[in-house]
Phi, psi and omega in degrees: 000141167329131151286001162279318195268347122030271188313309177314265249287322166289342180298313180289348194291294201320343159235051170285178143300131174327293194314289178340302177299302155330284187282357165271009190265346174287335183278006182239168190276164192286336176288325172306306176303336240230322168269021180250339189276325174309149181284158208257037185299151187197154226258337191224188170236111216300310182319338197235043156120185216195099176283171168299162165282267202315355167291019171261338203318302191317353184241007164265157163323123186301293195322351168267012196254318202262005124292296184320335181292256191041276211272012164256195155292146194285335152329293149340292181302325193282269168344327176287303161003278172320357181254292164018124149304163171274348153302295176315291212303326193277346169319277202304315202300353187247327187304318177270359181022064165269134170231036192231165182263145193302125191277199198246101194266136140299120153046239189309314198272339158300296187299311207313314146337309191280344174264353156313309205292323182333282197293346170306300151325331210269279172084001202207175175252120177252100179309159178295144170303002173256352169259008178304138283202124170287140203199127191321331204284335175311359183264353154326286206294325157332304175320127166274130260248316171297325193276332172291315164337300176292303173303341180258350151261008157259345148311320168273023156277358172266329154335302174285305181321322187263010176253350165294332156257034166237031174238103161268017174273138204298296231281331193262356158292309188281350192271325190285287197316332182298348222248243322204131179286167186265013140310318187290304166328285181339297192284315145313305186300346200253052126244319179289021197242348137289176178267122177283132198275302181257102178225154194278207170289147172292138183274356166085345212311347143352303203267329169348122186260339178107019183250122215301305198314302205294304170284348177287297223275321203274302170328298193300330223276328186297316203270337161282326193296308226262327187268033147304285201296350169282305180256044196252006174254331213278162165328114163328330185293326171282310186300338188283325172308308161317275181336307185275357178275321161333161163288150182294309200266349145304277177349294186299330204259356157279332157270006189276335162255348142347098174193149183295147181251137170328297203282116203300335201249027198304288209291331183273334142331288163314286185311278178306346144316288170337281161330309142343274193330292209296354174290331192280246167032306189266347173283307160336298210213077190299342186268006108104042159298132168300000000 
């Protein structure tokens, strides 16, 4: 059986009456049963209808957008153009040295366009987002594309915590502090006053030449790993919704680390540090303003 319409078919089973639900469940098979049986918690409520999938389009990243644009015609590309969020379109418009304005879609010729572009991007079977398997981590999907941001570079301030303090030298202290928003600043120190619980591979800064490029990019890369690895337990389908709201070449390089950890209770750790954050994130700013 579909796992989307599966996921439907249980929501609805989940509000019969207990007797009810019992007799239609003698008409399934034991394996079958045994997944009818389960709560039927889910990030939405499956029962009460299904948006498309491509209405999600507007939250990927344009850069997962502009190969598949590429490979059309420019006639073609300038329509697609037009299904776009005004983000996507000023993203592309430079990626793509388009220099006409976006046209005026009917409706009907925006979806279509939009399910086009979908089905181009997409490459997998994704459940809808109200069918996702419920998860601390579905608060994710909450996130503007800046706040994931932001989460991945104060993730990688638990990295740095624990190798910063085995560097004494003032001057290469002080070159590392200049680099860090003063969120990051902020967020480290109220780490250095702890044990970090979960920790990687050394980032070396011992070794450090002092070159900016070289540490931001090693910082994301520590701030993507450790949330890979959190959700590297959760549905596939929330890590790709995660991924693509990233610059592609984040996106890509979260799913390229998505992998298991030695350490058995590592991902469940992780994911609540995470949690933490977006809580800090809705306290800041309750009005859920980008």
């Amino acid at each position: 059986m579909d796992r989307c319409v599966a996921i439907v078919w249980r929501a609805f089973l989940d509000k019969l009456p207990l007797e009810r639900k019992a007799e239609l469940l003698t008409y399934l098979s034991e394996p079958d049963k045994a997944f009818f049986q389960e709560p039927a918690a889910a990030y939405g409520d499956p029962s009460s209808g299904l948006s498309a999938l491509e209405e999600e389009l507007p939250r990927v990243h344009y850069t997962w957008l502009a190969p598949f644009l590429r490979s059309q015609a420019g006639g073609d590309i300038k329509l697609f153009m037009g299904c776009l969020s005004s983000e996507q379109f000023q993203g592309l418009k430079h990626v793509l040295l388009f220099a006409n304005h976006p046209p005026e879609l009917s409706l009907m010729a925006r979806t279509y366009f939009r399910q086009t572009l979908w089905g181009a991007i997409a490459g997998q079977e994704l459940l809808p987002l109200n069918c996702l398997p419920a998860s601390p981590l579905n608060s994710l999907l909450d996130l503007s594309a800046a706040e994931l941001t932001t989460l991945i570079e104060l993730l990688s301030m638990r990295d740095l915590a624990v190798e910063i303090r085995q560097i004494i030298e003032t001057a290469k202290l002080q070159k590392i502090y200049s680099l860090l928003s003063k969120a990051q600043t902020a967020y480290l120190k109220t780490l250095l006053h702890t044990k970090e619980a979960v920790t990687f591979k050394k980032m070396e800064l011992m070794k450090w030449d002092g070159n900016k490029e070289l540490f931001l990019a090693l910082l994301t890369q520590r701030g993507i790993n450790r949330l890979a690895k959190a959700l590297y337990t959760e549905d596939e389908s929330l890590r790709w919704y995660i991924a693509h709201r990233l610059e592609s070449e984040r996106g890509s390089m979260l799913l390229k680390l998505c992998s298991p950890l030695d350490h058995a209770g590592a991902s469940s750790i992780l994911s609540e540090q995470i949690v933490e954050l977006i809580q800090t994130f809705k306290n800041h700013n309750p009005a859920g303003e980008p």
